[in-house]
C-alpha positions as CSV (number, residue, x, y, z in Angstrom):
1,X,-0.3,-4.4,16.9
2,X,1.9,-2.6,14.1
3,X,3.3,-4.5,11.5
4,X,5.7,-3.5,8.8
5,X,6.8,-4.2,5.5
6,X,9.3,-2.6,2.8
7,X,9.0,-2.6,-1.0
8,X,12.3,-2.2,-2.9
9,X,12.5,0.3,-6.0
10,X,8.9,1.2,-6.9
11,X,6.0,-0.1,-8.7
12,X,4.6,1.3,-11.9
13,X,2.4,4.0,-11.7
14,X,-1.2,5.1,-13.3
15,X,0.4,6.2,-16.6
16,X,2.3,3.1,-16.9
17,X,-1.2,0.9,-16.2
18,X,-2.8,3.2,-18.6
19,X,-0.8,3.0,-21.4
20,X,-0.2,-1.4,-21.1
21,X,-4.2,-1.3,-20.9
22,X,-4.4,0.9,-24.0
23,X,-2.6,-1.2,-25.6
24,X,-3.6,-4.3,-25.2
25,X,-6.1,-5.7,-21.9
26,X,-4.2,-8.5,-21.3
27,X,-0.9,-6.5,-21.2
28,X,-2.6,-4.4,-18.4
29,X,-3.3,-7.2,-16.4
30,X,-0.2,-7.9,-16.5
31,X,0.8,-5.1,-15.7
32,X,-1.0,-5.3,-12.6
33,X,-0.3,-9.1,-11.7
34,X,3.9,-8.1,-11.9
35,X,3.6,-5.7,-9.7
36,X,1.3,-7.9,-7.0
37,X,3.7,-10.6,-7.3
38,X,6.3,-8.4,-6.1
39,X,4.3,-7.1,-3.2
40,X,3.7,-10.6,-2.4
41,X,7.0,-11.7,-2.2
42,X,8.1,-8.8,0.1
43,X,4.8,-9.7,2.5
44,X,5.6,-13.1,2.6
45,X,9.2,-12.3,3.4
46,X,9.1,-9.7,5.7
47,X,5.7,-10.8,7.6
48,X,5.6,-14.8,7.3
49,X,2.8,-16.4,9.4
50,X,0.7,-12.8,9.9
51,X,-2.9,-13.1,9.1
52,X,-5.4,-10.0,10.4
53,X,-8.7,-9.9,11.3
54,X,-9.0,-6.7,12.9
55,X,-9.9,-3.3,11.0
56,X,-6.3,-1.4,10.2
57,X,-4.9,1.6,9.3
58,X,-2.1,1.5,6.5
59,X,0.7,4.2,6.3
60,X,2.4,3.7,2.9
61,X,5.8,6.1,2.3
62,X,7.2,5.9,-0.8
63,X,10.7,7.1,-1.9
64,X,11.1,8.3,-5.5
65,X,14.5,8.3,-7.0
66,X,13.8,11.9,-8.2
67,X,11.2,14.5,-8.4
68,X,9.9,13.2,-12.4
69,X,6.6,11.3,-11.5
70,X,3.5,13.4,-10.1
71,X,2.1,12.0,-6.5
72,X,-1.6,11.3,-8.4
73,X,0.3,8.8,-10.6
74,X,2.6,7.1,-7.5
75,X,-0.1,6.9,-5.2
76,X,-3.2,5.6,-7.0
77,X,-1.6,2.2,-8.8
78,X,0.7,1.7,-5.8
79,X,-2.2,2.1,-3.0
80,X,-4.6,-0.3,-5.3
81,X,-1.4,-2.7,-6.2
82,X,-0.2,-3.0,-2.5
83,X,-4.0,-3.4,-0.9
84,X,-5.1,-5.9,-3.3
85,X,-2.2,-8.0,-2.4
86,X,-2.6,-7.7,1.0
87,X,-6.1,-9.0,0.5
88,X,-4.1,-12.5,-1.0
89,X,-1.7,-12.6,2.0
90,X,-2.6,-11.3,5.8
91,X,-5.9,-9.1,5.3
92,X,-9.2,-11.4,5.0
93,X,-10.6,-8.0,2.6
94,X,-9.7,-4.8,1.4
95,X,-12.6,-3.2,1.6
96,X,-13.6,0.1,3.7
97,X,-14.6,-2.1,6.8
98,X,-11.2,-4.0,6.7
99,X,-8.8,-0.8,5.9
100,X,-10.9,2.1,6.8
101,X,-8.2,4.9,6.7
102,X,-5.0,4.5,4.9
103,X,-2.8,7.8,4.1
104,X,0.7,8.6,2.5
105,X,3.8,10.6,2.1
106,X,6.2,11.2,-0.7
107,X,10.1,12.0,-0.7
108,X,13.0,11.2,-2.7
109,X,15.7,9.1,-1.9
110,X,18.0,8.4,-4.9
111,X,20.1,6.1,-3.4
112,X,17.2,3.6,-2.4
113,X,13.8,4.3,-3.9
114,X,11.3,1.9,-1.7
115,X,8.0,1.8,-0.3
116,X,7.4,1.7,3.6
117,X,4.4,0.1,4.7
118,X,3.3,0.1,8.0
119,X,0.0,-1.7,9.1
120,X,-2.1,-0.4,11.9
121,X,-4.5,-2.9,13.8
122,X,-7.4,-0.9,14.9
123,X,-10.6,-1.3,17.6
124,X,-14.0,-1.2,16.3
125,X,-14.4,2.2,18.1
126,X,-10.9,3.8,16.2
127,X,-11.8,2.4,12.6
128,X,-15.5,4.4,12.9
129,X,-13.0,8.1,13.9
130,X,-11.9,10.1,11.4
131,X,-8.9,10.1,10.5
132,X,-7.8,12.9,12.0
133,X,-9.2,11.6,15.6
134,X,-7.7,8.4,15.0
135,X,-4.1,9.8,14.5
136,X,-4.5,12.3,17.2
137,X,-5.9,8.9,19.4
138,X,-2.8,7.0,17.9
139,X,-0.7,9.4,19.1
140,X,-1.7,9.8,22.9
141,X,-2.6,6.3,23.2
């Protein structure tokens, strides 16, 4: 089963997290918490009633407005942002057993910056593959 969700606009990256935490703890987790309530809303929107107990894969596509931020900074607060709050909504964990591959891609749209997320259910036999078998498996299966 393959479920997917979009995130308007975009969600602040490592620098941002970086500096709010520099400057004061409780700003950084704040931070954070803004950003998981928006990922909540969109999962509770887009996939009401979905709970999963199967291992998955997670594609996540984001779509900059521009070239400005570097991949590093999209990708490590956006991964950790959207996973954790799939852990409060339709995933029972997010740990390695419960997403055991997840991977990306980058490009620009400046008309309408989002994030695509698209959740993989996997067998117990695909979430032990690689990640390259299991896309290859994916693919021809």
């Amino acid at each position: 089963m393959e479920y997917k969700f979009t995130i308007p606009g975009r969600l602040d990256g490592l620098n941002d997290y970086t500096a709010a935490n520099r400057t004061n703890p409780r700003k950084g987790g704040r931070v954070k918490k803004d950003n998981e309530s928006v990922v909540i809303w969109c999962i509770r929107q887009q996939l009401p009633g979905v709970h999963i107990t199967k291992p998955v894969l997670i594609y996540y596509h984001f779509f900059e407005k521009d070239m400005r931020r570097d991949g590093d900074n999209i990708l490590s607060c956006g991964t950790k942002f959207i996973q954790d709050s799939l852990k409060h909504t339709i995933l029972q964990e997010d740990n390695r057993n419960k997403i055991p591959h997840f991977y990306h891609d980058i490009s620009v749209d400046k008309d309408n910056p989002r994030i695509e997320v698209i959740i993989t259910e996997l067998t117990p036999a695909q979430a032990k593959m690689s990640l390259r078998e299991l896309l290859k498996d994916l693919e021809t299966g």
